[in-house]
C-alpha positions in Angstrom: 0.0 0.0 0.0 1.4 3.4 -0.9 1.0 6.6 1.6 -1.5 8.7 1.2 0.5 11.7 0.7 2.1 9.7 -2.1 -1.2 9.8 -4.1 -1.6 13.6 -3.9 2.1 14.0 -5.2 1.3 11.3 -8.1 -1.8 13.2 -8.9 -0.4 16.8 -8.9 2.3 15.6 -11.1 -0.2 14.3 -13.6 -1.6 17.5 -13.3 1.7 19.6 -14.2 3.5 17.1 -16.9 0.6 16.2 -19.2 -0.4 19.3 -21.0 2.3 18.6 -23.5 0.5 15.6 -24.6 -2.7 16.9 -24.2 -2.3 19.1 -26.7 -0.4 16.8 -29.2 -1.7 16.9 -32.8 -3.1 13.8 -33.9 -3.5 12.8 -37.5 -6.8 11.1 -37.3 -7.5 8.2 -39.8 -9.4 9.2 -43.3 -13.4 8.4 -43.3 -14.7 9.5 -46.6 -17.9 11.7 -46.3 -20.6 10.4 -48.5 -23.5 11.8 -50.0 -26.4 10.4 -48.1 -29.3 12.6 -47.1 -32.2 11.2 -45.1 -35.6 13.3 -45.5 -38.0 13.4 -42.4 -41.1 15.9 -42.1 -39.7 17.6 -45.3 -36.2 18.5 -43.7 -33.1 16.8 -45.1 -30.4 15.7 -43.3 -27.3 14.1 -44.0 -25.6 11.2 -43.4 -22.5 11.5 -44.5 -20.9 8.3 -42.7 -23.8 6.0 -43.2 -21.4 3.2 -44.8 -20.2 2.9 -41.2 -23.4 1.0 -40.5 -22.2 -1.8 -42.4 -19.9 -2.6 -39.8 -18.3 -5.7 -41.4 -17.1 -4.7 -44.5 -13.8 -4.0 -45.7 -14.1 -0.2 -45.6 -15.4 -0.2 -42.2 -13.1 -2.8 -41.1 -9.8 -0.4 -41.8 -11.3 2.2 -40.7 -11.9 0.6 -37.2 -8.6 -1.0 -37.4 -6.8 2.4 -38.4 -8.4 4.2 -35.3 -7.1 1.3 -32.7 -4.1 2.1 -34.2 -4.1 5.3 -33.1 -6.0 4.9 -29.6 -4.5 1.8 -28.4 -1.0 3.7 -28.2 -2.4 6.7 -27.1 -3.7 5.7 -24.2 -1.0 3.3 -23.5 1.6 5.9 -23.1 -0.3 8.0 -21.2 2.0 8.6 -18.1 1.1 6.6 -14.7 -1.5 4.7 -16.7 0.2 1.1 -16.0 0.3 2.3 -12.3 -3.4 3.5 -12.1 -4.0 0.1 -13.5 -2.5 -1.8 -11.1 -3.7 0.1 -8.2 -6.9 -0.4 -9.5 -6.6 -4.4 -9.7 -5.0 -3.9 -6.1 -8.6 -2.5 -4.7 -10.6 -5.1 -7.3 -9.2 -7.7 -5.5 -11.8 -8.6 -2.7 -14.0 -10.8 -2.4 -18.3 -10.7 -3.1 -20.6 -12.5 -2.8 -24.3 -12.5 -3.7 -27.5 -13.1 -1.4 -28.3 -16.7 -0.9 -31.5 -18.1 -2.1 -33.4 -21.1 -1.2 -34.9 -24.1 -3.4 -35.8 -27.2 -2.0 -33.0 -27.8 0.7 -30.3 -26.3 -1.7 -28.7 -22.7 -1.5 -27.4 -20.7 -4.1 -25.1 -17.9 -4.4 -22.1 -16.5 -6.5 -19.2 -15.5 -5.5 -16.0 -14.1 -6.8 -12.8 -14.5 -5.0 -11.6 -10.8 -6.1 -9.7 -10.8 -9.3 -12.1 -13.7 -10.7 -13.2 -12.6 -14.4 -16.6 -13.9 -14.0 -18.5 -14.7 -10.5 -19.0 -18.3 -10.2 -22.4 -20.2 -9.1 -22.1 -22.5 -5.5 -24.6 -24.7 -4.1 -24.7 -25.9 -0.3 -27.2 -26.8 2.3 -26.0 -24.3 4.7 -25.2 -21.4 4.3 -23.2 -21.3 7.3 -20.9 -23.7 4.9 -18.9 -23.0 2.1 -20.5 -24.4 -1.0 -19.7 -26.2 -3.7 -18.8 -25.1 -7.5 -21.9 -25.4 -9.4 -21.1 -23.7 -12.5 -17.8 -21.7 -13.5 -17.6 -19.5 -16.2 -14.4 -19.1 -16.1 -13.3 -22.2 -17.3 -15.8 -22.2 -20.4 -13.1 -19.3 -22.5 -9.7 -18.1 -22.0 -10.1 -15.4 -21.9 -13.4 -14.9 -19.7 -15.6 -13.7 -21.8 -18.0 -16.5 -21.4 -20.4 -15.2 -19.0 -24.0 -17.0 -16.3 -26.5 -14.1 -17.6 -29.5 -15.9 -16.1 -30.4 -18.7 -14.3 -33.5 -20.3 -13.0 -33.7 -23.3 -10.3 -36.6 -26.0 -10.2 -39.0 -25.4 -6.9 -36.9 -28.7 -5.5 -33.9 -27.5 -6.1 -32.8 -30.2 -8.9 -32.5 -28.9 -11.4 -30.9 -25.2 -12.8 -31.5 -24.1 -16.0 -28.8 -21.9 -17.2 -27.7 -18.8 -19.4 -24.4 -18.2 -20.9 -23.8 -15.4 -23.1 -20.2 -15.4 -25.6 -18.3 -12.3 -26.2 -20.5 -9.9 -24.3 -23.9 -10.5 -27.1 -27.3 -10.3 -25.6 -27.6 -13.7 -27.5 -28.1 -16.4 -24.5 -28.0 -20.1 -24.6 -29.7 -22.3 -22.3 -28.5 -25.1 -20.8 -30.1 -27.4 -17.7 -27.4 -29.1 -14.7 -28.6 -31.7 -13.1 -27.3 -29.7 -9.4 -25.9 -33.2 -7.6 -24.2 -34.6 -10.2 -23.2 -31.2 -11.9 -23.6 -32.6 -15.1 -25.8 -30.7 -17.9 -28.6 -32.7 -19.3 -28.5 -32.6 -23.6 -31.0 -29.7 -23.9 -30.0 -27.0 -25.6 -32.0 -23.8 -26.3 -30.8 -20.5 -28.6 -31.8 -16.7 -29.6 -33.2 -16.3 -26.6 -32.5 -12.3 -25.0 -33.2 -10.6 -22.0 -35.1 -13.1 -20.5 -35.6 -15.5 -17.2 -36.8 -18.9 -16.6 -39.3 -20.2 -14.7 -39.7 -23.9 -14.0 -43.1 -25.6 -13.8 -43.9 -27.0 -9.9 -43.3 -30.3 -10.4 -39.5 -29.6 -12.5 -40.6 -31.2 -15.8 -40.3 -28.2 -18.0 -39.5 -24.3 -17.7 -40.7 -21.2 -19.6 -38.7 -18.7 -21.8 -38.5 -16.6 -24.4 -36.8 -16.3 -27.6 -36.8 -14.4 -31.1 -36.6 -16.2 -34.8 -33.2 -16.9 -35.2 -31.6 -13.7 -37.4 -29.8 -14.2 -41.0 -26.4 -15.6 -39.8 -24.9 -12.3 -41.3 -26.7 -10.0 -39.3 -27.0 -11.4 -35.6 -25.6 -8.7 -34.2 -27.6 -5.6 -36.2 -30.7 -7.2 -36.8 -33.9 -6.1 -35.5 -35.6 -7.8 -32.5 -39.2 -8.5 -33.3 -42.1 -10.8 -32.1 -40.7 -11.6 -28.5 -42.4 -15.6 -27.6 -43.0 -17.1 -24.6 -42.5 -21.3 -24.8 -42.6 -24.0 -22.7 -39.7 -26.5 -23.0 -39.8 -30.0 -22.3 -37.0 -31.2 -20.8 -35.6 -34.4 -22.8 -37.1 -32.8 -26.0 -35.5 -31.1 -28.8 -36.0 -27.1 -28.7 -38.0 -27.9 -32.3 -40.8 -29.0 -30.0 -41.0 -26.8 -27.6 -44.7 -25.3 -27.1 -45.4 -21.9 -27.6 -47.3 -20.2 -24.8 -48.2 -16.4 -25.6 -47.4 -13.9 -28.2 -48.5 -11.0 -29.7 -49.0 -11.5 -33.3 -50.5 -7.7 -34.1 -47.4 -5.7 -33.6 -43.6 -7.2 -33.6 -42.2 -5.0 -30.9 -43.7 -6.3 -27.8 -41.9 -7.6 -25.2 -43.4 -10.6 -23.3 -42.1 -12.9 -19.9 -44.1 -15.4 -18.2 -43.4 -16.1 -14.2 -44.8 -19.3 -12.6 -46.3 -18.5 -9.3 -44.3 -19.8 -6.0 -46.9 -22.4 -5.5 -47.1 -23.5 -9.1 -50.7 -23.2 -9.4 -50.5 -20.0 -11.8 -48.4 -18.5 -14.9 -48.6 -14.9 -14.8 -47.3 -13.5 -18.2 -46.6 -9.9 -18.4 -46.2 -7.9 -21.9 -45.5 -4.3 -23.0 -44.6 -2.6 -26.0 -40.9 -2.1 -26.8 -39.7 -0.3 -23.5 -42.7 1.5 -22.3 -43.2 0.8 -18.7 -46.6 0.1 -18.9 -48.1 -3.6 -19.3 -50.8 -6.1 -19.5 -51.5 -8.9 -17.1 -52.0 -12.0 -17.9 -52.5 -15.2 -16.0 -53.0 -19.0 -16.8 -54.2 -21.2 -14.3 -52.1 -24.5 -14.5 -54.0 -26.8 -12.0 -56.7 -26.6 -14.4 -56.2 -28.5 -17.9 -56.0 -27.1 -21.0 -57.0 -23.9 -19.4 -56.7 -20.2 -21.4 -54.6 -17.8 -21.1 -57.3 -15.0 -19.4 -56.3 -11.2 -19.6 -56.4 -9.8 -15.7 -55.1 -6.1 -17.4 -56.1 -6.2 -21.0 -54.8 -2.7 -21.7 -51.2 -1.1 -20.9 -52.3 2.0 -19.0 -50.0 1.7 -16.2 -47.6 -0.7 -14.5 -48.6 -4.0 -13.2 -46.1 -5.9 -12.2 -46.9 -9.6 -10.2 -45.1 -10.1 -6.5 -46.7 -13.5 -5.5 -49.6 -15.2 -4.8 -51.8 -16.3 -1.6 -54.6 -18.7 -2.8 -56.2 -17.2 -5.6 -55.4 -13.9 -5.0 -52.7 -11.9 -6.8 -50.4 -8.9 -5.1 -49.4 -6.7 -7.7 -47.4 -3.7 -7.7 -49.4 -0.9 -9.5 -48.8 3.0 -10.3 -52.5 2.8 -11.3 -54.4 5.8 -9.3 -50.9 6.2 -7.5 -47.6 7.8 -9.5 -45.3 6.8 -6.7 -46.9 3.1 -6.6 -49.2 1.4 -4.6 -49.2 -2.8 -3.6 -53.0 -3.8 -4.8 -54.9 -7.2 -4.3 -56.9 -8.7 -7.4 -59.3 -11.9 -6.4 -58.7 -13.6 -9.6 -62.5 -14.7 -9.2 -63.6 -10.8 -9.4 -60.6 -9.5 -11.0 -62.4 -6.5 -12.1 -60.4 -2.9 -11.0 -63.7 -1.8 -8.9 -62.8 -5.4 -6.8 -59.2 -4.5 -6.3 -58.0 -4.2 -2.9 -55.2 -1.5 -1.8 -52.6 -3.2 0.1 -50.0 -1.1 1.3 -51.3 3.0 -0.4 -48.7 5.2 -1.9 -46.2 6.9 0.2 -43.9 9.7 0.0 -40.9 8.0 -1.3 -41.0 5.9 -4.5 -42.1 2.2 -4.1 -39.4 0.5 -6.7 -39.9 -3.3 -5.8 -42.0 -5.8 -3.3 -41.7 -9.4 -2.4 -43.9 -11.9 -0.9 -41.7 -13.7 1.3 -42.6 -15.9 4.9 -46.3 -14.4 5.0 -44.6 -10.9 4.7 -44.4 -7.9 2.2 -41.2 -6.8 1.8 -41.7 -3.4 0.6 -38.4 -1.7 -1.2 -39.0 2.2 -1.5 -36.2 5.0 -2.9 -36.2 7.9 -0.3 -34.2 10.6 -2.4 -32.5 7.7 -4.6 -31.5 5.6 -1.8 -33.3 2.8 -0.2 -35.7 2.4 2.6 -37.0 -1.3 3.1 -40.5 -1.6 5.3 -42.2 -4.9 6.2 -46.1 -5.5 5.7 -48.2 -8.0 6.6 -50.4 -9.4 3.3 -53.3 -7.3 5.0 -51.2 -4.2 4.7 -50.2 -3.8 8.5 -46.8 -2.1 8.8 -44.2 -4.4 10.9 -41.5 -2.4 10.8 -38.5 -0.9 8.9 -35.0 -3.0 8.0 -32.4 -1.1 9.8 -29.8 0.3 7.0 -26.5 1.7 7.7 -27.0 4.9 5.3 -26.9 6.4 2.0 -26.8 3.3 0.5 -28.8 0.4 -1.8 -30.4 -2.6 -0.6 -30.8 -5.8 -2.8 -31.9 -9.3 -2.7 -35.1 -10.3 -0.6 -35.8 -13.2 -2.8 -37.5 -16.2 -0.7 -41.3 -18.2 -0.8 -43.9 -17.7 1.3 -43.3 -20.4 4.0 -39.5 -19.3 4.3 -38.4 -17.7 7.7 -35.5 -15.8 6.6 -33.8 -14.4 3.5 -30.7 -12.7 2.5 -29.7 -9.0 1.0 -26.9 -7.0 0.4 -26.3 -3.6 1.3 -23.8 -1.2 0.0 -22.9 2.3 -0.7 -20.6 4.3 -2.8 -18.1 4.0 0.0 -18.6 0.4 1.2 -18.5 -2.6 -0.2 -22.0 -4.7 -0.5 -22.1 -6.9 2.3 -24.7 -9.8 2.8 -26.7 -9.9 5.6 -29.5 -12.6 6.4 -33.1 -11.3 7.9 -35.0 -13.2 10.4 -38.4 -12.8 9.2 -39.9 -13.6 12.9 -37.7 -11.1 15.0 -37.4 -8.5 11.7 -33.4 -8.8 13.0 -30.4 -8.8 10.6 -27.3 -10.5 10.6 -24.0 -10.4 8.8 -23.1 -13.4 6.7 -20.1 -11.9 4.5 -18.9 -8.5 4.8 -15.9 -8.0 2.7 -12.4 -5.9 3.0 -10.7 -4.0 0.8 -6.7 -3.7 0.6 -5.8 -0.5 1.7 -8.8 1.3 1.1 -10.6 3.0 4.3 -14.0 3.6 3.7 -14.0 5.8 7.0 -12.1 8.0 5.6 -14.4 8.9 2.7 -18.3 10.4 2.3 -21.4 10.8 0.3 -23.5 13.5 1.1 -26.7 14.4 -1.1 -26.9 17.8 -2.1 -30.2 19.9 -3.9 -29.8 22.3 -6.6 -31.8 23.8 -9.0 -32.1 23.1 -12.7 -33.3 25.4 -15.6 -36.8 25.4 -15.5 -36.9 25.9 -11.6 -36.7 22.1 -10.6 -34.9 20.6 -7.7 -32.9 18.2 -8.4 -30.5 15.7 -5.9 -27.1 15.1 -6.1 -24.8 12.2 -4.4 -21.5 14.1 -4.4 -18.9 11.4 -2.6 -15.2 12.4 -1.7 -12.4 12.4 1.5 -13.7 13.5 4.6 -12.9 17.0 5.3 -12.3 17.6 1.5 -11.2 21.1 1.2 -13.0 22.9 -1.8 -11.4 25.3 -3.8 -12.8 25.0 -6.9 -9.3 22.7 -8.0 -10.5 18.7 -7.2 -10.6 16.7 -10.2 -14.4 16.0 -10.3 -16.3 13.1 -12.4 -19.9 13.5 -13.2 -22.1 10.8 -13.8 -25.6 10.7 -15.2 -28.4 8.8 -16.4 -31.3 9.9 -16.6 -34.1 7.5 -18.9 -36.1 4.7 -19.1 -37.7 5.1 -15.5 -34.1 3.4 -14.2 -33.3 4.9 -11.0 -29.5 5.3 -9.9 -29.0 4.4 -6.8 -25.7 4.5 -4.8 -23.4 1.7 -5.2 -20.1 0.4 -4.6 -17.8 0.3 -7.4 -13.7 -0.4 -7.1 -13.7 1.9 -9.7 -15.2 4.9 -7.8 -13.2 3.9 -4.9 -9.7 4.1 -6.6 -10.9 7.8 -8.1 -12.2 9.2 -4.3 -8.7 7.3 -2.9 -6.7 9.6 -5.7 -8.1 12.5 -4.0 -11.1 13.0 -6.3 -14.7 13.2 -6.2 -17.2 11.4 -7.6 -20.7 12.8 -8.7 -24.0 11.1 -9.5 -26.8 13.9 -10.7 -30.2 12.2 -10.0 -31.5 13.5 -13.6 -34.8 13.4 -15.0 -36.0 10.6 -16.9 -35.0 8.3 -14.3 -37.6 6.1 -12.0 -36.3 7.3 -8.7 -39.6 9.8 -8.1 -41.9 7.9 -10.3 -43.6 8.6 -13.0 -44.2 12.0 -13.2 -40.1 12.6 -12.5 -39.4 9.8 -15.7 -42.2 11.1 -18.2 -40.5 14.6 -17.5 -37.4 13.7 -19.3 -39.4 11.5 -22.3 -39.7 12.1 -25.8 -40.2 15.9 -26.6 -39.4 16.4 -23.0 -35.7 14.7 -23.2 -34.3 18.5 -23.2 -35.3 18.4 -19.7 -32.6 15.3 -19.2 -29.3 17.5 -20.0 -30.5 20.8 -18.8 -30.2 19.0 -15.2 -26.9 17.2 -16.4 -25.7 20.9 -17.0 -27.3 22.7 -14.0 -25.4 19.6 -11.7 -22.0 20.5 -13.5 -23.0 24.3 -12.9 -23.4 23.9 -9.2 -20.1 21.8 -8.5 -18.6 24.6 -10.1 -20.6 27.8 -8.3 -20.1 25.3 -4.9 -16.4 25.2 -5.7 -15.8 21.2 -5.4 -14.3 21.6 -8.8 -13.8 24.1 -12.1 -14.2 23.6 -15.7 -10.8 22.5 -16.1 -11.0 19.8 -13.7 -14.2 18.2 -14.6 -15.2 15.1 -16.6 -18.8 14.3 -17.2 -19.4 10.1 -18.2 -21.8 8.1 -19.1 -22.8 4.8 -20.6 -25.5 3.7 -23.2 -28.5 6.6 -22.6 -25.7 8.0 -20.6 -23.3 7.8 -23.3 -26.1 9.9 -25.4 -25.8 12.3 -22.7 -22.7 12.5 -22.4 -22.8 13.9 -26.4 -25.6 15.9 -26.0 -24.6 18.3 -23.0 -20.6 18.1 -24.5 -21.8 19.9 -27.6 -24.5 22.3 -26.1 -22.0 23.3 -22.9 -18.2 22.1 -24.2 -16.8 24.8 -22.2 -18.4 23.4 -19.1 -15.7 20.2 -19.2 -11.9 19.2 -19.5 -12.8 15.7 -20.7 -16.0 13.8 -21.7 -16.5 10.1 -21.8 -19.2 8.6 -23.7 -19.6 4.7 -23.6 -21.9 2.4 -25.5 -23.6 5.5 -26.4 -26.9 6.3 -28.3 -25.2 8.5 -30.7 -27.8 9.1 -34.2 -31.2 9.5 -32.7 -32.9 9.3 -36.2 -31.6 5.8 -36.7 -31.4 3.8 -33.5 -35.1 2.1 -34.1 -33.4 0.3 -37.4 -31.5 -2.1 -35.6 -31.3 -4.7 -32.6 -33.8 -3.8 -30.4 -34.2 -0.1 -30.7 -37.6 0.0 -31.7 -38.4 -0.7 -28.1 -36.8 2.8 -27.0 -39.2 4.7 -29.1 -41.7 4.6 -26.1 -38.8 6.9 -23.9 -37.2 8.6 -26.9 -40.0 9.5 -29.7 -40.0 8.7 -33.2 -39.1 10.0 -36.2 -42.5 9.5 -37.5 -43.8 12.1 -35.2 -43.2 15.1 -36.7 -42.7 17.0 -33.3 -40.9 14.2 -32.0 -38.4 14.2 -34.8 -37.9 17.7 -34.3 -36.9 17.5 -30.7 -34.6 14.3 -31.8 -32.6 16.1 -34.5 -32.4 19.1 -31.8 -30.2 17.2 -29.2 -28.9 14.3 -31.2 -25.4 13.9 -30.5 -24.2 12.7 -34.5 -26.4 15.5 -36.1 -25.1 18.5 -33.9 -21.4 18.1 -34.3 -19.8 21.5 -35.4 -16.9 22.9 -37.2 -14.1 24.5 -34.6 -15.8 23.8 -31.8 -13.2 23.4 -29.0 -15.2 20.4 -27.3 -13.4 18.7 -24.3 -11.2 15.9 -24.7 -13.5 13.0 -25.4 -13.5 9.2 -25.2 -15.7 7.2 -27.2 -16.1 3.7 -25.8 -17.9 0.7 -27.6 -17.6 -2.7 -27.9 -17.6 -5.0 -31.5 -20.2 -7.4 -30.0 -22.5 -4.6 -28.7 -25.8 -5.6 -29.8 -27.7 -3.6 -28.1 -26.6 -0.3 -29.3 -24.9 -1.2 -32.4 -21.2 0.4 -32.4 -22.3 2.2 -35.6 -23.2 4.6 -33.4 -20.1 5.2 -31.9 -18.2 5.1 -34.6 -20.2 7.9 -36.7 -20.2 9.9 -33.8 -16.4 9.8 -33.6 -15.8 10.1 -37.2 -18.1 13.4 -37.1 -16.1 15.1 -34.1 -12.7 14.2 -35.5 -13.2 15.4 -39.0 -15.2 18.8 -37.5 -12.1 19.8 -35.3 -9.0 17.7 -36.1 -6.8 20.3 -34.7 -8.6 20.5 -31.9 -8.8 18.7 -28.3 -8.2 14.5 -28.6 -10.9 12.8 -30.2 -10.3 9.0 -29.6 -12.2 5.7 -29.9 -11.5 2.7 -27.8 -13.0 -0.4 -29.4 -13.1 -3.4 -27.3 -13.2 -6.8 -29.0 -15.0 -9.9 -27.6 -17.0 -7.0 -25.7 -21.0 -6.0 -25.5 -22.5 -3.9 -24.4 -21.0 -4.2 -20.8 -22.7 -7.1 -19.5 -20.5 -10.0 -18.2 -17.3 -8.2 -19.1 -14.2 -9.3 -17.7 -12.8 -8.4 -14.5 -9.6 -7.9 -16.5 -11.4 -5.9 -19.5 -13.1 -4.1 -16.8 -9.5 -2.8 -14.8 -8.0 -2.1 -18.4 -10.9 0.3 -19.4 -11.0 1.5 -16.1 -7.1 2.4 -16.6 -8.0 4.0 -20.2 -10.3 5.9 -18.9 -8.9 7.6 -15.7 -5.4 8.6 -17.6 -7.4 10.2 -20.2 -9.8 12.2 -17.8 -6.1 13.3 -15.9 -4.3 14.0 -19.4 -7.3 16.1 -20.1 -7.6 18.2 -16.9 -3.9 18.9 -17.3 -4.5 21.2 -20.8 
């Protein structure tokens, strides 16, 4: 471990040395402009690097080629990079675990003994006792890139039926282990994406879902439609698997069906492309040959199933309550003027619910953190689960006869650490708590700060740095936002975070519009022609660090990653002066194209369409590949994607950086790190992970040095 006062001489030599190279020219590779123009609403815009979408062929290939020529060395010469890397691998390495969940008289948890690429899946019959290897990515590719993306255990705990992913694709393959013998069984399921499995009650068959397999040309680009539901067989080929539900009208719905703890029901959910709100559906399975009977017929809200007590369903519902609500629905009189409020809306945001040991466990965001409460199914309040702080709670998973379950808990200074939670007493336990080589999280703090964005709206802030932190305007700063698709940002631990704050920086999170952490009304406030709202808190966040003095123009970096990574261009090109450096990863770069491949459609419900002629117009307003300009001195900027990304295709990445370079060559750096064998970032690598972590860091430092 090196001194603390080591570190601050390490980074104000970074700070002093590096303008030189900051400021190198760099003679970017060629990328032809063609002719292209696209015509929406009667306005014609161009797209001059549209060949870049066809990301296999021989033009694109040297282009991509030409620019990790140029990155690669780039950032490998960056000075102290080597050593930021291996101070970072020094905090990566500690061990995590996650929460323990119960099936038949079998446990199940992963765990990762620090520097492990992937977590690996144990079984035991205690958890009091260390467990047993149940399925190890890590041996399945050399270079870890093999990754368990979902997995789903038979109610007897038998049988698991498992998801790998290759390369970092959304593509999954299932596979089923027999759990005593840890051998897999011969079935064998493909083009399945995004979604679970759920076994049948008596283990003879689980549901999933899965897509028409794509031209072999195009199964990283192709669009995603007609999402099915089937039920495999297990001992049958995947040929004869039974289809359960689909929607046949409209190719972009998204459809999962969940088998109810005691077996006796499938509960199928379904919305279109990524709007939040769903139908209901459930089929009861005790009865034969029995229909698949709408309970919500009509997405007007969300509906989403927590368990089961007889016939009667507990659903968590913003229906009649933006901040949600836990309702009842007799399944015999499952009309809404029969539904039952459960536990009403609250102050803070209701973001999940289980039905575990006869209890509700209710988890809310207060502010973007968590507060967990405990009902009884009638709705009477038990008490809360005692949390250390500004932090995030996760896990709660169980069945309704269990008397405990497991969660972690962590923050952006601690680790997660899993505790178990008698159900009877309410009390919790430690089971693992991890430690961290050389890092004290004493020594750090988040505190959550309001301040007010353009049109008048207070918005929170987790601002996390060195106790006592003087501020002078002068502490390298990195801002992080979101803000989209009703996902709320909650603190978390990261190694990552933890190796900036130890450097002597801090570490910002702006709760942005868009987000679910105040429910709907604070998501639908950064949608579609309202996305405008989304940066102009991203800006007003870097504003106040720099009016509260943590940090200055010249010391700030603003990331993000996929909706992120499109705000991370947006706000660089309307505010450039606001930032030293910008990193923009697996971003959403051309907003008039992203619905034309993978499953893009889907994001039409947050961001708009280009149909819509007022929704176009506020898409070719902010979109990050359409508003590059000549001479702009933008910051320093880092573009990030992976070649197996197919969720946002790398296209977009690599316009966007062809744009920027060819508008300013002379200007700031312009780089593009491509990783290969790499998604969209999940199941990366620890060792892909550390190395990008490295890249990215050195660059921000360079940058704030200019």
């Amino acid at each position: 471990m090196r001194p603390k006062r080591a570190f601050r001489a390490l980074l104000a030599a970074l700070l002093i040395v590096l303008p030189a190279l900051a400021l190198a020219g760099i003679d970017y590779p060629a990328a032809p402009r063609g002719e292209h123009i696209d015509h929406y609403h009667g306005v014609a815009v161009p797209d001059p690097y549209r060949w870049m979408e066809e990301i296999d062929s021989p033009q694109t290939r040297a282009w991509v080629q030409a620019q990790v020529k140029i990155s690669d060395p780039y950032l490998a010469a960056l000075p102290h990079r080597d050593e930021i890397a291996r101070r970072l691998q020094e905090i990566w390495n500690y061990e995590r675990w996650s929460a323990p969940e119960r099936y038949g008289t079998n446990w199940f948890y992963t765990h990762n003994d620090g520097l492990q690429n992937q977590a690996v899946l144990y079984v035991t019959s205690n958890p009091a006792d260390k467990g047993r290897v149940l399925i190890d990515p890590n041996a399945l590719s050399a270079d870890g890139t093999i990754s368990l993306r979902e997995m789903a255990v038979s109610d007897d705990g038998r049988l698991i039926a498992y998801a790998l992913s290759d390369g970092g694709s959304d593509w999954q393959v299932w596979h089923v282990r027999n759990v005593a013998t840890g051998k897999d069984l011969p079935d064998t399921l493909r083009w399945s994406k995004a979604g679970h499995g759920s076994w049948l009650k008596d283990g003879s068959g689980f549901y999933y879902t899965l897509y028409d397999a794509p031209r072999a040309t195009e199964v990283l680009k192709a669009p995603n439609k007609y999402e099915k539901l089937y039920l495999h067989k297990l001992g049958t080929p995947q040929s004869q698997d039974v289809l359960t539900y689909a929607r046949n009208d409209d190719p972009d719905w998204f459809v999962s069906g969940t088998v109810s703890d005691d077996g006796h029901y499938l509960v199928i959910e379904a919305n279109h492309g990524d709007e939040v709100e769903n139908t209901l559906l459930v089929q009861d399975l005790a009865a034969r040959a029995a229909a698949i009977a709408p309970i919500i017929d009509k997405p007007a809200a969300v509906y989403s199933f927590i368990g089961n007590i007889g016939a009667t369903l507990y659903v968590r519902t913003d229906d009649g309550a933006p901040r949600y609500r836990i309702i009842a629905i007799d399944l015999a009189h499952p009309e809404r003027a029969r539904w039952r409020t459960v536990v009403p809306q609250g102050r803070d945001t209701l973001e999940a619910a289980n039905l575990i040991g006869g209890q509700l466990i209710a988890q809310y965001l207060q502010d973007a953190h968590s507060a967990v409460m405990r009902y009884t199914p009638e709705g009477e309040l038990l008490g809360a689960v005692t949390l250390p702080g500004l932090g995030t709670a996760l896990g709660f998973a169980g069945h309704l006869k269990d008397e405990d379950t497991y969660y972690s808990y962590s923050s952006f200074t601690a680790p997660p650490a899993v505790s178990r939670l008698d159900l009877r007493t309410g009390a919790s336990t430690v089971w693992h708590a991890p430690k961290l080589a050389g890092f004290d999280s004493a020594q750090y703090q988040t505190v959550q700060e309001f301040y007010t964005s353009a049109d008048g709206t207070r918005v929170p802030m987790f601002i996390t740095g060195r106790r006592g932190l003087h501020r002078d305007g002068n502490t390298p700063t990195i801002l992080y936002g979101y803000g989209g698709f009703n996902i709320a940002i909650q603190p978390t631990f990261a190694p990552a975070i933890a190796a900036w704050i130890e450097r002597g920086g801090v570490y910002a999170v702006a709760t942005l519009r868009g987000g679910g952490e105040y429910g709907r009304a604070w998501h639908e406030a950064g949608m579609k022609t309202h996305k405008q709202h989304v940066f102009d808190d991203c800006i007003a966040a870097a504003e106040y660090l720099i009016a509260q003095k943590w940090t200055s123009p010249r010391r700030l970096a603003l990331y993000g990653r996929s909706n992120g990574g499109l705000l991370v261009g947006a706000v660089e090109e309307q505010r450039p002066e606001l930032f030293a450096a910008a990193i923009a990863q697996v971003g959403v770069m051309d907003m008039l194209r992203f619905r034309d491949f993978t499953v893009g459609k889907g994001w039409e419900s947050d961001y708009g369409s280009v149909d819509n002629a007022e929704e176009f117009k506020a898409l070719l307003a902010y979109s990050p590949y359409q508003n590059v300009k000549a001479h702009v001195d933008y910051p320093a900027t880092l573009i990030l994607t992976g070649d197996h990304d197919d969720r946002v295709f790398p296209a977009h990445s690599f316009k966007f950086a062809a744009a920027m370079q060819h508008a300013h060559p002379a200007g700031k750096p312009i780089l593009i790190r491509i990783d290969t064998r790499a998604g969209h970032g999940q199941g990366k690598p620890t060792t892909k992970l550390i190395d990008e972590t490295a890249d990215m860091y050195a660059f921000i430092l360079n940058a704030m040095g200019g």
